[in-house]
C-alpha positions, 0 to 999 in steps of 0.5 A: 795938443796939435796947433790947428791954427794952421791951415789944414794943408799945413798940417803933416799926416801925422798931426791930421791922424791924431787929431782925428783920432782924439776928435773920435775918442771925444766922440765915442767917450760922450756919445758912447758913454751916453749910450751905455747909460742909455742902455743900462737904463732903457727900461727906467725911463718913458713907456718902458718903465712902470716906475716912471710912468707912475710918477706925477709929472709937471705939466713942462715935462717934455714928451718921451721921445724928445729925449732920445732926440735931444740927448745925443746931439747934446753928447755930440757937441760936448765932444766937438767942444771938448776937441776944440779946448783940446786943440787949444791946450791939451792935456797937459799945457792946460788941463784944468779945462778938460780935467773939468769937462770930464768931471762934469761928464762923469757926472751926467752919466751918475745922474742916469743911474741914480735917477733911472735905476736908484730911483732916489728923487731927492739924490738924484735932485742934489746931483744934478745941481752938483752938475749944472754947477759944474757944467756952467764951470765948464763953460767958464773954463773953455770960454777962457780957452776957445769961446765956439767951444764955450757956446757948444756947450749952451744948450746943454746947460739950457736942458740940464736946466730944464732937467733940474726944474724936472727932477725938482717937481718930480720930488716935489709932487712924489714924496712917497716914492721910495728909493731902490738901491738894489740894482747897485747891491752885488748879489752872490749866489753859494 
């Protein structure tokens, strides 16, 4: 934990570095975890993936593209938000915010690979109420820490909110798809 309550020309070098590297680290960790679910599942989701095209959609499902717009700028928040808790209370003076956020982030990317590659409507529904729970702890948490980092994280609630009505009309209007678990089934060839 670094002290940004001083001015940054009050800060040594070394306090600048590290606060710079963690802010990095917060940034490759929820973009680039972001990114590696996005890859894993490229072909699972929009025009790519004949599964999602077959699903019956609300007439509130947004178009293909907007997720690629929105998702990355809400992994960007979540990791300034993050930084700012961790600026506050570190890892180990108070961890129970962040321990929480990792939760939370952890599973956003669970969610991608039961929705995207498991193909489980019901699973992946169950799942992401779990996550918006925990989101919507996350806030609770940094709001006690650092309420800017509270309020970076809004607009992920607010999409995950709408992901949830999404998956659930997904279940709903789609009772017949099935689930495949195959993806997850480590396959050996003798």
């Amino acid at each position: 934990m670094i002290d940004t309550s001083m001015g940054l020309k009050d800060m040594s070098k070394r306090d600048i570095l590290v606060n710079v590297a963690v802010l990095i680290g917060f940034i490759i960790l929820c973009m680039g975890g972001g990114g590696i679910m996005g890859a894993i599942t490229r072909n699972d989701f929009g025009d790519r993936s004949e599964w999602y095209k077959a699903l019956i959609k609300p007439s509130f499902n947004p178009p293909n593209f907007l997720f690629g717009i929105v998702w990355p700028i809400l992994y960007l928040l979540m990791a300034i938000a993050a930084f700012a808790v961790w600026t506050k209370t570190g890892l180990t003076k108070e961890p129970i915010p962040l321990v929480i956020f990792f939760i939370q982030l952890a599973l956003n990317f669970i969610w991608t690979l039961i929705f995207g590659k498991a193909k489980d409507l019901l699973a992946s529904l169950v799942e992401i109420i779990i996550l918006w729970l925990f989101i919507l702890l996350t806030i609770k948490k940094f709001w006690k820490v650092n309420r800017g980092a509270a309020l970076c994280l809004a607009p992920y609630l607010a999409w995950v909110t709408l992901a949830v009505a999404l998956n659930y009309k997904y279940w709903e209007l789609n009772p017949n798809m099935k689930p495949d678990y195959s993806w997850f089934v480590l396959k050996t060839e003798l």
